[in-house]
C-alpha positions in Angstrom: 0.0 0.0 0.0 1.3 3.7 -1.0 2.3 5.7 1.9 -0.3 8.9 2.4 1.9 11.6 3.2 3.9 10.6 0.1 0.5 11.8 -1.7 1.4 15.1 -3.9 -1.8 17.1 -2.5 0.3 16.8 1.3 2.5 19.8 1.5 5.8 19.9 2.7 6.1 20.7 5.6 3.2 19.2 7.0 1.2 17.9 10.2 -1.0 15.4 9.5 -3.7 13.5 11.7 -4.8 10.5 10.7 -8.1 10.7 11.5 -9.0 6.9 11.3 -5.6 6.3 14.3 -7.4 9.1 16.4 -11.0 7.5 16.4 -9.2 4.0 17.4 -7.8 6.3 20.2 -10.9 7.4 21.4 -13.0 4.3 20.8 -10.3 3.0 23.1 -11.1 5.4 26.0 -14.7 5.1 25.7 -14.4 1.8 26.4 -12.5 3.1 29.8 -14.6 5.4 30.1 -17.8 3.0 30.1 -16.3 0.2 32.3 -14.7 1.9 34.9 -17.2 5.0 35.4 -14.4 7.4 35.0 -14.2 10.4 33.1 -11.6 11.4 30.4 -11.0 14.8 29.1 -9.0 16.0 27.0 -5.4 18.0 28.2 -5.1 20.8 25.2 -1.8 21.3 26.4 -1.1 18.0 24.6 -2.9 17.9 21.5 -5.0 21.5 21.3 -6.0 20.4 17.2 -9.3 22.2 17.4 -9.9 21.3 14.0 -10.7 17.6 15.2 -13.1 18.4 18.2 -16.2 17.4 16.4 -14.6 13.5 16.2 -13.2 14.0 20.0 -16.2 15.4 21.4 -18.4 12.3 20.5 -16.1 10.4 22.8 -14.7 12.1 25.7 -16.5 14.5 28.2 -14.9 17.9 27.8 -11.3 19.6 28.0 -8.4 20.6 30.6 -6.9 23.7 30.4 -3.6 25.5 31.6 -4.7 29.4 31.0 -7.3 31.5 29.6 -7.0 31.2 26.1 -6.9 27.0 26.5 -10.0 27.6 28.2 -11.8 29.9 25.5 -10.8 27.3 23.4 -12.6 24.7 25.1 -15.6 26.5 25.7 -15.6 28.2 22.0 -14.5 24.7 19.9 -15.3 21.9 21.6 -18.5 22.9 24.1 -18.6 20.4 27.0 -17.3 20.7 30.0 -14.1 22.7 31.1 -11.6 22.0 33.4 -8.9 24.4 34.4 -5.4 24.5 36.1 -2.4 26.6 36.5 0.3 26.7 38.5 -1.0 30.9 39.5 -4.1 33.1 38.6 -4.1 36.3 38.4 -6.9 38.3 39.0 -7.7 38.9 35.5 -7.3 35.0 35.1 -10.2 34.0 37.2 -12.4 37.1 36.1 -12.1 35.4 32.8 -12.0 31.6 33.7 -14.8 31.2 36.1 -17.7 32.3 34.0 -16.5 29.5 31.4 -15.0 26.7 33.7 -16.8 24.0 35.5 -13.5 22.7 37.3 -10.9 25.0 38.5 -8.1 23.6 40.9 -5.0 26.0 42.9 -1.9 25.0 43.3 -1.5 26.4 46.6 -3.7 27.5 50.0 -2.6 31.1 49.3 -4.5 31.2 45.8 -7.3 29.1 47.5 -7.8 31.6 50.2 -7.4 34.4 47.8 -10.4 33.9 45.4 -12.1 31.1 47.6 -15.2 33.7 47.6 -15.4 34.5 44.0 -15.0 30.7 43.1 -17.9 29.6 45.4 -19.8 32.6 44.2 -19.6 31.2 40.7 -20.7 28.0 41.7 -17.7 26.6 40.0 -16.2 23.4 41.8 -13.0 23.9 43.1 -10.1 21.7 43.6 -6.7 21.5 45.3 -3.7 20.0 43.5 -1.3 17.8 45.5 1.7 16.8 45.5 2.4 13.0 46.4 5.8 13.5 46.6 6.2 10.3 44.5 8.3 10.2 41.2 7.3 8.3 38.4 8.3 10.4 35.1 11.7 9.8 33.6 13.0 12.4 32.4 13.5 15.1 35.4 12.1 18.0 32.9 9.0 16.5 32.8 8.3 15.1 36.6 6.2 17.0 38.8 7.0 15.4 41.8 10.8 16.0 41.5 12.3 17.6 44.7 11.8 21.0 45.0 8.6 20.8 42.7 6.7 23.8 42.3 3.5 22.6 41.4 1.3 20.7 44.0 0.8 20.7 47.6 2.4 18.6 50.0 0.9 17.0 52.3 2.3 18.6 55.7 0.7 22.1 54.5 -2.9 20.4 54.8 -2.9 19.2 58.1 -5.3 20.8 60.3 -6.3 23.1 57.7 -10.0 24.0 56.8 -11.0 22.9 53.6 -15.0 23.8 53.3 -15.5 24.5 49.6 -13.1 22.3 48.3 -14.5 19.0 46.9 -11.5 17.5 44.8 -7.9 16.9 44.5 -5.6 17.1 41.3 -2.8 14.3 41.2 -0.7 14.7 38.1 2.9 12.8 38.9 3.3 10.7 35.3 4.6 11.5 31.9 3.5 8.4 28.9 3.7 6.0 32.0 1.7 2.8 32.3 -1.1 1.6 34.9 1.3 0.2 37.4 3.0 3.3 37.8 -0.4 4.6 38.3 -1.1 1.8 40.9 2.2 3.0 42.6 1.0 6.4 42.8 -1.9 5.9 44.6 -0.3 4.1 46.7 1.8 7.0 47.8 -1.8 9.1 47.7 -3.8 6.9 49.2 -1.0 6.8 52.1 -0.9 10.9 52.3 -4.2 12.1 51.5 -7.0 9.5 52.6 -8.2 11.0 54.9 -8.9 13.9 52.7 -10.2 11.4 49.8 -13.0 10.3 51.6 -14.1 13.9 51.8 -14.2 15.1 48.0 -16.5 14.7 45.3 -13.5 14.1 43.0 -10.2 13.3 41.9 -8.5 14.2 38.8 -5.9 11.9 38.2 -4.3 14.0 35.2 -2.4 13.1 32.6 0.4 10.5 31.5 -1.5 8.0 31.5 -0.9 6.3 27.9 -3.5 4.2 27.9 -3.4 3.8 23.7 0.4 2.5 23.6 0.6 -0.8 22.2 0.9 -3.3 26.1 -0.7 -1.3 27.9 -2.5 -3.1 30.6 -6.1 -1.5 30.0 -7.7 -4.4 32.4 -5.5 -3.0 35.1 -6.1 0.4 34.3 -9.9 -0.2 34.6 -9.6 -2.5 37.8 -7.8 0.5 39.5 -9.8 2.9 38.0 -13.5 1.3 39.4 -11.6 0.2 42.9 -11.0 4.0 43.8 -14.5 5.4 42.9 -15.7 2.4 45.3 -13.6 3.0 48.2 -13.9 6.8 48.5 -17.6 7.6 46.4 -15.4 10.2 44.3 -15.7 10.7 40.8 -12.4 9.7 39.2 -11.4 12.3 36.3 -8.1 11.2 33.6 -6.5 14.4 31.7 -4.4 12.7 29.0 -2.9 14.7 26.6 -0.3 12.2 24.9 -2.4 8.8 24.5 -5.4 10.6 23.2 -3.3 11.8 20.1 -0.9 8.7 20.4 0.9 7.4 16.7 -2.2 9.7 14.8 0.1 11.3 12.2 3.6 12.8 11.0 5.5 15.6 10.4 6.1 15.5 6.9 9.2 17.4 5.6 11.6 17.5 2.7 15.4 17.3 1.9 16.4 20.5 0.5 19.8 20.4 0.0 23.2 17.9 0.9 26.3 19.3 1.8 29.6 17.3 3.4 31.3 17.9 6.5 32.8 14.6 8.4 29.8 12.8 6.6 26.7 13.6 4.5 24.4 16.2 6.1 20.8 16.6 4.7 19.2 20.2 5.7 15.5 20.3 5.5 12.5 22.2 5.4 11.8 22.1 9.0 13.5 23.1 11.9 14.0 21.0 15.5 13.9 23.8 17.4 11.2 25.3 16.0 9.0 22.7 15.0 10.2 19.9 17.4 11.5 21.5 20.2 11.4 18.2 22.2 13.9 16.6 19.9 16.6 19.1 21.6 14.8 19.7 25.0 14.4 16.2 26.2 16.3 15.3 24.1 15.0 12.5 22.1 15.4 10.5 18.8 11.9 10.9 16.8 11.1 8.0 14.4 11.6 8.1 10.9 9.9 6.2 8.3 11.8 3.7 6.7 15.1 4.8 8.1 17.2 3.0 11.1 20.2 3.9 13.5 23.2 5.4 11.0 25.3 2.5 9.8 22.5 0.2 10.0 21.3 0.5 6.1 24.4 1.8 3.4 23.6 5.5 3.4 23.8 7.7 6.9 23.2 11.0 6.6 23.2 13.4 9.6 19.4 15.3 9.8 19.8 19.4 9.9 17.4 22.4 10.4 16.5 25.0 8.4 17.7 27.5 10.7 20.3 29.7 11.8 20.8 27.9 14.9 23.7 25.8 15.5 22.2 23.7 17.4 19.2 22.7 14.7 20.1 18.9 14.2 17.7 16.3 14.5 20.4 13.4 14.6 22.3 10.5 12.4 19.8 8.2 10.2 20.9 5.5 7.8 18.8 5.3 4.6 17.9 2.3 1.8 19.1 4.6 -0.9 20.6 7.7 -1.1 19.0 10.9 -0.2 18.5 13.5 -2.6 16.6 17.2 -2.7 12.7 16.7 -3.2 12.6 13.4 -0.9 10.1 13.3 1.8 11.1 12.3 5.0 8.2 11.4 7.4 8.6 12.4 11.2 6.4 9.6 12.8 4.2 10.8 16.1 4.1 13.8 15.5 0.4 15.6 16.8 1.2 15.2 20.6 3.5 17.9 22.5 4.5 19.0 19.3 2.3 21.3 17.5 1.4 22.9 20.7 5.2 23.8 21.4 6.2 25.2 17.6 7.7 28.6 17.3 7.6 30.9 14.2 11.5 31.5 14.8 13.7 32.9 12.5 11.0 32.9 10.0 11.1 29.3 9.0 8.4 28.4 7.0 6.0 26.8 9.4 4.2 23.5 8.6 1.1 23.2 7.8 -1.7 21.8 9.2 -3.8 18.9 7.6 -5.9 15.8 8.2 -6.0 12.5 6.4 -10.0 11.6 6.4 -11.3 7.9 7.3 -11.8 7.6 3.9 -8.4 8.0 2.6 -8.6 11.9 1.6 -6.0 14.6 2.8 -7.7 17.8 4.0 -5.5 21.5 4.5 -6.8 22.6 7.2 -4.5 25.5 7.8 -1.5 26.8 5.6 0.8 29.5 7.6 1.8 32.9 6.0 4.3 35.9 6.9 0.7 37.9 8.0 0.9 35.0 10.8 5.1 35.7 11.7 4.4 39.4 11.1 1.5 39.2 13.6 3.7 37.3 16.2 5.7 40.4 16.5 5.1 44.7 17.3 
């Protein structure tokens, strides 16, 4: 079968979801969804695509949100419910999020106390995030529970204190883990905040929970799932942002030039930094289609950026055939954390934005333009 994003009518560059991978996705939590009695909504911090919320909508209950605009999103594109947390509001923050959210947790007493009134006023239901002081993600950039964590409160700060108003916790310790590290988690809250469990009309679990990856223990994820709603008569609440948009499309780019220095570079028509600013944060290795670890297959070329930054390289691949201007070269998993996080800088063309339909049809949804870089600046 011809690969899609080979298709002439896919620009280069190019995001493309796969909307047939995204239903399977959802389908998938549904099915949580319906045998645990838990509730899954969707992190836009992850995968913000609004351009697919009519498909996501029919499956999961509503949105999470970091700041105001994720939550004008949610409310304006996708229309259910809306769940919201950031490390600090201002004031102007909860002027604006309260007559929109349903579900607004603080990460500390101090913001709590400071808009307690206003929140209960709104009748919005408000939440406290904690910190289990329990580390689970594995790569220290991305773990909320590292020492010294600024988001969450520990358990110490709660005792004794009154919490009238409050009627959940937000948990959020894991990063693309799997349900074990989920089940070692609660140990840890169960152990600090139990007391307070029994208490609250919910608990949002957050995210990282990557429920869609290919041995992931779904059964377990259910069983742990329906065990906490019966001990404590809470509803249990999942934000993922990764599993929901889990292996649904690519980056498509293009080789636009070869040059040698200590081996055969390739520059293309993206740029890591800017387009996949993981790659160098992290850092990680993204897939490639059809290519391997260099000296694997005869031709290893190292990947470059189309920028001016030194630092733009993706890493060493090792190709069937050579490499040559005009070749597509597909950046696999690419709609999570990644579209979210581009950058317009240095003016490098930014990709696109399509979708390839059920039915084997690319849609553009969205083409970018100097108006778009122009408007970034003042």
């Amino acid at each position: 079968m011809a690969n899609p994003y080979l298709n002439s009518a896919v620009p280069s560059p190019c995001y493309v979801c796969d909307e047939a991978a995204l239903e399977r996705n959802l389908q998938l939590m549904k099915r949580v969804q319906d045998e645990s009695g838990a509730h899954i909504i969707l992190a836009l911090k992850g995968f913000s695509m609004w351009s697919t919320f009519p498909l996501v909508r029919e499956y999961l209950r509503g949105c999470t949100a970091s700041s105001v605009w994720e939550a004008r999103l949610a409310a304006e594109e996708f229309g259910r419910e809306v769940h919201a947390y950031a490390p600090a509001y201002k004031q102007t923050d909860i002027d604006a999020l309260l007559p929109i959210v349903h579900h607004i947790s603080f990460n500390s007493l101090s913001q709590w106390q400071k808009y307690r009134e206003q929140t209960l006023t709104a009748g919005v239901s408000a939440g406290l995030r904690v910190n289990p002081e329990h580390q689970e993600a594995e790569t220290e950039l991305y773990d909320p529970s590292a020492p010294g964590s600024r988001l969450g409160i520990r358990a110490a700060e709660l005792s004794g204190v009154d919490l009238t108003g409050i009627e959940g916790l937000h948990v959020h310790n894991l990063c693309e883990c799997d349900s074990y590290a989920l089940e070692r988690t609660l140990e840890a809250v169960e152990s600090k905040f139990g007391d307070l469990l029994h208490q609250m009309k919910w608990l949002n679990l957050g995210g990282g929970h990557l429920m869609t990856r290919q041995g992931y223990d779904v059964e377990h994820l259910i069983s742990q799932l329906k065990r906490l709603q019966e001990t404590y008569n809470l509803q249990v609440i999942l934000e993922p942002g990764s599993a929901v948009a889990w292996q649904t499309g690519p980056l498509v780019a293009e080789v636009v030039d070869i040059i040698e220095n200590e081996g055969q570079i390739a520059l293309l028509d993206i740029s890591a930094t800017a387009h996949m600013p993981d790659v160098l944060e992290m850092p990680y290795r993204p897939t490639i289609t059809g290519a391997r670890e260099p000296g694997v297959l005869p031709h290893t070329y190292k990947l470059g950026g189309n920028s001016c930054l030194a630092g733009d390289v993706i890493g060493l691949y090792s190709f069937a055939e050579p490499l040559k201007p005009g070749d597509r070269v597909i950046f696999e998993d690419m709609m999570h954390y990644t579209m979210v996080k581009t950058s317009f800088f240095n003016g490098v063309e930014h990709p696109s934005i399509g979708i390839l339909r059920r039915d084997g049809t690319f849609d553009l949804i969205r083409k970018f333009s100097y108006e778009d870089f122009r408007g970034r600046l003042s």
